[in-house]
C-alpha positions in Angstrom: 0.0 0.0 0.0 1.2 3.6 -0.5 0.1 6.9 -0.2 -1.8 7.1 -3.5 -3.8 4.5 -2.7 -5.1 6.0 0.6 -8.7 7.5 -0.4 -10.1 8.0 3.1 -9.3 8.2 6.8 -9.3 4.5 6.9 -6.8 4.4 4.1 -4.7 6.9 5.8 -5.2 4.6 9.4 -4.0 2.1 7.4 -1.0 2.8 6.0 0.1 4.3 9.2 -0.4 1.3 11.1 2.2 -0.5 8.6 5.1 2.1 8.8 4.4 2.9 12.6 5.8 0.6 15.6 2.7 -0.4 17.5 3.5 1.8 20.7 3.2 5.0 18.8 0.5 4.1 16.4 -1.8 3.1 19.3 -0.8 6.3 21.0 -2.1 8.3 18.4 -5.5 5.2 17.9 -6.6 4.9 21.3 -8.7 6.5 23.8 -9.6 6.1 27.4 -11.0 3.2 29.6 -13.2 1.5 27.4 -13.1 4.0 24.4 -16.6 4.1 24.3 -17.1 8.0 23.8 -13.9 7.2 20.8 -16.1 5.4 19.2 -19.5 7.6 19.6 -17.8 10.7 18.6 -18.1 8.9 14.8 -21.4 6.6 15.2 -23.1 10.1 16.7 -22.9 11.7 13.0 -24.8 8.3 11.7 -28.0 9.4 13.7 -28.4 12.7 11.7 -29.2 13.1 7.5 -28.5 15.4 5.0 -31.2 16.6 2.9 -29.6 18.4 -0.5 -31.1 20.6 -2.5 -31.5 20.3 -6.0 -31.7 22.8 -9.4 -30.3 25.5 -7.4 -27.3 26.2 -9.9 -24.0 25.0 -8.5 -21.2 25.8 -10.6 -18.8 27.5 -7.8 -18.8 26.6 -4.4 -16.9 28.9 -2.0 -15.5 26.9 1.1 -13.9 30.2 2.7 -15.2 31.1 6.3 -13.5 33.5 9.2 -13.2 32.2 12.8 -11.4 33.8 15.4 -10.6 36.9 13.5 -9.0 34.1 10.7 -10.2 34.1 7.2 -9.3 30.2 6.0 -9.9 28.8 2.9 -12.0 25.8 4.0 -13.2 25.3 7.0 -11.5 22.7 8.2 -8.1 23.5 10.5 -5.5 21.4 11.5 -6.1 21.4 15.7 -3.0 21.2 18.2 -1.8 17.5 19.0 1.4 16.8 20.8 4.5 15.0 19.8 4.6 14.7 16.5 7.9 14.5 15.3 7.4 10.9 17.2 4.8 10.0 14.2 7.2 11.3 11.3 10.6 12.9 11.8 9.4 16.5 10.0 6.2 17.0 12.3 4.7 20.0 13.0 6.7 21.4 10.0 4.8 18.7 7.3 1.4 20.0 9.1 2.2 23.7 8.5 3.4 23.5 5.3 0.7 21.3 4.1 -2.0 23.9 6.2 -0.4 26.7 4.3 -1.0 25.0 0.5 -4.7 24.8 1.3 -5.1 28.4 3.4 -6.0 27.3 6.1 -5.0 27.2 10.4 -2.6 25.2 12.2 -2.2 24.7 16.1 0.8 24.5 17.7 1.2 22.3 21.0 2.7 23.0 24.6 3.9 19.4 24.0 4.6 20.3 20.6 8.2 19.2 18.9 8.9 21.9 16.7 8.7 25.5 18.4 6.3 28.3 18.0 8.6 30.5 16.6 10.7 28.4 14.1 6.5 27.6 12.8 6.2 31.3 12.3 9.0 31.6 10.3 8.7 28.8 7.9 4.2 29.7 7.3 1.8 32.4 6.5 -1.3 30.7 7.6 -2.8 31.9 10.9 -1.2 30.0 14.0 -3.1 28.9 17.1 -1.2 28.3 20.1 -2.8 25.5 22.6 -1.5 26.0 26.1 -2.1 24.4 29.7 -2.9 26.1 32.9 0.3 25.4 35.1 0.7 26.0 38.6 3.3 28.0 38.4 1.2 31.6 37.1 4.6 33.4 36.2 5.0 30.2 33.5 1.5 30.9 32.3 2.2 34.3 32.0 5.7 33.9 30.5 4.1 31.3 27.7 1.5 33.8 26.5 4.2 36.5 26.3 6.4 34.5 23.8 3.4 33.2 21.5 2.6 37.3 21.2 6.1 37.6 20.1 6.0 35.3 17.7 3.3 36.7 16.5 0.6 34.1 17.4 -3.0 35.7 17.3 -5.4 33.0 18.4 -4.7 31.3 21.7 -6.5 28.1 22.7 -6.2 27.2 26.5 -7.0 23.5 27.1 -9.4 22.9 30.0 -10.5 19.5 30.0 -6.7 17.6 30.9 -6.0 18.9 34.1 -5.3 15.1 35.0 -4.5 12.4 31.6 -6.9 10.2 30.8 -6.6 6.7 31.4 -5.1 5.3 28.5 -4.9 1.5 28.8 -3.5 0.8 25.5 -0.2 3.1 26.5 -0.3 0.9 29.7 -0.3 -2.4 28.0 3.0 -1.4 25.6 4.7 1.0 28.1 4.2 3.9 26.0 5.4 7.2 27.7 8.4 9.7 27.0 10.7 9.0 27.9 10.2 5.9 26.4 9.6 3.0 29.1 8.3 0.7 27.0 8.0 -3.5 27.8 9.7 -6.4 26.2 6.7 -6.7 23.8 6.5 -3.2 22.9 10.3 -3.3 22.0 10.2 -5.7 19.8 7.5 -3.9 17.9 9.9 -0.9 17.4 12.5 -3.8 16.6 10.2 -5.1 13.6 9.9 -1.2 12.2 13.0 -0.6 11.6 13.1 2.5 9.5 10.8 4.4 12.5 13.8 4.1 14.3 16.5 5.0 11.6 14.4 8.2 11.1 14.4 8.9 14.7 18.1 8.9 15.2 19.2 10.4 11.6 17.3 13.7 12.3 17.4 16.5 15.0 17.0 15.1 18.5 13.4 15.0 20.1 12.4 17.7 22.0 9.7 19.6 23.1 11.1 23.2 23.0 7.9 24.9 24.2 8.8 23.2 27.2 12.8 22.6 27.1 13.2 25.1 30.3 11.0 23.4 32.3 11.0 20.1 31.6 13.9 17.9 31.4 13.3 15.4 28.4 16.8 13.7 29.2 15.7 12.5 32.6 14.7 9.1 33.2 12.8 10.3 36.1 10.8 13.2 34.5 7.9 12.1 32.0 4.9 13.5 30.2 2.4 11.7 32.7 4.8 13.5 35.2 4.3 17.0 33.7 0.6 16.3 34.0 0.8 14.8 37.3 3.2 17.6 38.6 2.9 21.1 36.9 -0.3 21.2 35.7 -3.1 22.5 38.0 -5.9 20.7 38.8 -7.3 23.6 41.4 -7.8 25.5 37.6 -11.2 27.4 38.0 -13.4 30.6 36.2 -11.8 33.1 37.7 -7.6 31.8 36.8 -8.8 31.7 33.2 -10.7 35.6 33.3 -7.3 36.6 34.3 -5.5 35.0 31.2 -8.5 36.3 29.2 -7.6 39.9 30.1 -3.9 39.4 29.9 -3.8 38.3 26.5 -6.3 40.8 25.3 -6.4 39.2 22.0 -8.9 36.1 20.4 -8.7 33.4 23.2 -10.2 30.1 23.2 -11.1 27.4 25.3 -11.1 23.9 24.0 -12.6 21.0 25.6 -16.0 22.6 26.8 -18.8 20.3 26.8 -21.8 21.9 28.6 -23.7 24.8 27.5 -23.5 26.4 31.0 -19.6 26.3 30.9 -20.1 28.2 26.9 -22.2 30.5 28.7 -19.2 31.2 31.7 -16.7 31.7 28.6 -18.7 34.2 27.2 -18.9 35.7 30.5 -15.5 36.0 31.2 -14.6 37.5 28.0 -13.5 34.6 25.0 -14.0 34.8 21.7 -14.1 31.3 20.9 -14.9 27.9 22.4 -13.7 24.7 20.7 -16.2 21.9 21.8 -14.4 18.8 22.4 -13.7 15.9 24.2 -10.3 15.6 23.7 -11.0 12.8 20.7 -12.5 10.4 23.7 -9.2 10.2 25.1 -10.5 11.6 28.6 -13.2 11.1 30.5 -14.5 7.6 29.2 -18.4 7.5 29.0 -19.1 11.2 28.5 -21.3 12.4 25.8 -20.1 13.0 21.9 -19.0 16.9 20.7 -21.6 16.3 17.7 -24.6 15.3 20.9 -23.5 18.4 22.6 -23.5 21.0 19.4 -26.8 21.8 18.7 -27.8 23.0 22.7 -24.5 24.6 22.8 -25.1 26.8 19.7 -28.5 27.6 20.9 -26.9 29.0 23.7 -23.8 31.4 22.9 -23.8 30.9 19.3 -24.6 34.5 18.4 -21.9 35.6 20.9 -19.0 33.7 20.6 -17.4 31.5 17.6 -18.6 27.6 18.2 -15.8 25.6 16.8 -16.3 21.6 16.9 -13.9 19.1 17.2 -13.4 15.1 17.8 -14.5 11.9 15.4 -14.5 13.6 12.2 -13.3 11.5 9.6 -15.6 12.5 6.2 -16.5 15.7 4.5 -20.2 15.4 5.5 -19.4 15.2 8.9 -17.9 18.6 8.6 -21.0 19.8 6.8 -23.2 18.5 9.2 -21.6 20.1 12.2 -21.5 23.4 10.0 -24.9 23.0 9.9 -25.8 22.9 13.1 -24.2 26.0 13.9 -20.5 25.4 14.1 -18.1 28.0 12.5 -15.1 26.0 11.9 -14.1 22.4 12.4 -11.2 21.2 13.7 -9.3 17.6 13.2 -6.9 15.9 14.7 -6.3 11.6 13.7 -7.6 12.8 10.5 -4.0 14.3 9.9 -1.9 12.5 12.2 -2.1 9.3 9.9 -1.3 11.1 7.0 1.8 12.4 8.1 2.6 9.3 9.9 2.3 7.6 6.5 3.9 9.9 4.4 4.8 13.4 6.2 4.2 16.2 4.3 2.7 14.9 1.4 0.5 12.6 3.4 -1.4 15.9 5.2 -1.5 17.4 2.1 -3.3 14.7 0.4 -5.3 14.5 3.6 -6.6 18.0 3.1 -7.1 18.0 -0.8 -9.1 14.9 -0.3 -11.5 16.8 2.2 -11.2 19.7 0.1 -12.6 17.9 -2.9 -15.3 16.2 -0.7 -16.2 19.4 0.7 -17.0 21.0 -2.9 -18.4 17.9 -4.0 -20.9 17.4 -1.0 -21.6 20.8 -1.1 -22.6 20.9 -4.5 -24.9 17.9 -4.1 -26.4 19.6 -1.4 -27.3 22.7 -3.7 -25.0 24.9 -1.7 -22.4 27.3 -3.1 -21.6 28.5 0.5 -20.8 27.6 4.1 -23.3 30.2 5.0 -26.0 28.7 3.4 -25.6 26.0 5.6 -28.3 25.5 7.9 -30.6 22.8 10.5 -32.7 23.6 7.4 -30.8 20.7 5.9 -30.4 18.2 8.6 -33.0 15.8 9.7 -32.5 13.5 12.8 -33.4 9.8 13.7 -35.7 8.9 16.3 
């Protein structure tokens, strides 16, 4: 199999799974516990239909929409995820590059592996910076100064991982970074070998958001540790108004779930909201971001920019989430194979193959823009 025979997310999963030793590909594949809500954020666009319009003349669509003070192309972005230089060794760089060709966003991780600023340099496309709320408030403070001077506009504060997730499929090979991995997850790295050749040809791993204060090269300091240890769980309303106001720029929440905690953003001064559960790699058991759209919209929609993520994986799951109110959506395993497939060109056929589907759904539906979307064109299952 190779990358032009990847058609779809499954494709993409796919070949991924064949170039990837088993420990990282079932880092980026899993979720928590059972993986029940993994699994729902997918099944929950099966329960809704789209009903197209026809003979309204078609011949252009335009995909373009503005979110967060961003005009993108399409409006699909590439959302933050962590360590990705581990799933191909040109990472976040592949992901930008391949967001820039098709005009559209790109977040950069506090776990990321390429740094905020050497991003800025290399793209044009609007950057989002994803942060989490440490205890240590000069850190905060000192994070959201650096992404302004790098000339970051959007920032996107994480709020549902004050504590990981329970990740069972990590436990079982001994996935963690440093790596502390068991006998059988070794030899799966053993039986991969040009992962590894790749990982020790290029620029060592490191996670220079970070790289002051976290050691990488200690045995004893971890990424469950940096959860465990820096990050604070006493998080609440009033720690994130502050960042609000300090930033004074477009500021984002992502992980809200509950139309009363969209209502507290709005309150305490956000622009945006990503709804989210974290791709159902959190709290096991908790409802779907596609369940949760519709009541959130209804709520701040007209105040605040709804953007949805988790368990997209077709271009009418983007349409239908459009049409329930959402401004932009976000993926995440959706690029993450790709470019653990192929890097660069992997995303990028990731994207034109949405892109296409996009314009092709939406003519079929009788659309020639976003904003025509509407519940108008949905109908849902009893």
């Amino acid at each position: 199999m190779r990358l032009k025979d990847c058609h779809n997310f499954q494709d993409f999963r796919t070949l991924a799974k064949k170039r990837l030793p088993s420990p990282i590909f079932n880092y980026i594949d899993g979720g928590s516990d059972d993986e029940s809500t993994y699994r729902r954020n997918t099944t929950a666009f099966e329960t809704c239909d789209l009903v197209p319009s026809v003979l309204t003349g078609v011949e252009e669509v335009d995909l373009s929409v503005t979110v967060m003070g961003q005009k993108l192309a399409m409006p699909v972005y590439c959302s933050p995820t962590a360590l990705q230089r581990l799933f191909h060794h040109q990472g976040e760089r592949a992901v930008a590059g391949a967001a820039e060709k098709y005009g559209t966003m790109f977040g950069v991780s506090s776990l990321g592996t390429v740094s905020m600023e050497d991003i800025a340099k290399q793209i044009n496309t609007p950057q989002v910076y994803q942060f989490y709320f440490h205890k240590d408030r000069g850190l905060n403070r000192a994070m959201m100064e650096r992404a302004k001077a790098a000339g970051i506009k959007v920032m996107m504060l994480t709020v549902d991982s004050i504590t990981g997730g329970n990740r069972e499929r990590d436990l079982r090979t001994g996935f963690s970074i440093p790596f502390r991995l068991t006998l059988a997850g070794m030899l799966q790295f053993a039986l991969k070998p040009m992962w590894g050749i790749n990982y020790v040809t290029h620029e060592k791993f490191r996670l220079p958001q970070l790289d002051e204060h976290i050691n990488m090269g200690s045995s004893a300091t971890s990424i469950g540790d940096y959860f465990t240890n820096m990050l604070d769980p006493s998080m609440n309303w009033d720690d994130v108004a502050e960042m609000v106001k300090f930033w004074d720029g477009e500021f984002c929440l992502k992980g809200v779930m509950s139309r009363e905690d969209a209502r507290k953003a709005v309150e305490i001064g956000c622009t945006g909201i990503v709804i989210s559960n974290h791709g159902g790699r959190q709290l096991d058991g908790s409802r779907s971001s596609f369940d949760q759209l519709a009541e959130i919209v209804d709520e701040v929609g007209n105040e605040i920019d709804v953007i949805f993520d988790s368990g997209i994986q077709r271009g009418t799951h983007v349409l239908k989430a459009l049409s329930l109110g959402a401004k932009a959506v976000g993926i995440g395993r959706m690029y993450l194979y790709p470019l653990a497939a192929a890097g660069q060109p992997g995303v990028e056929r990731a994207l034109g193959l949405m892109r296409a589907e996009l314009e092709r759904d939406m003519k079929l539906m009788g659309k020639t823009s976003i904003q025509q979307l509407s519940r108008e064109n949905l109908r849902f299952r009893l």
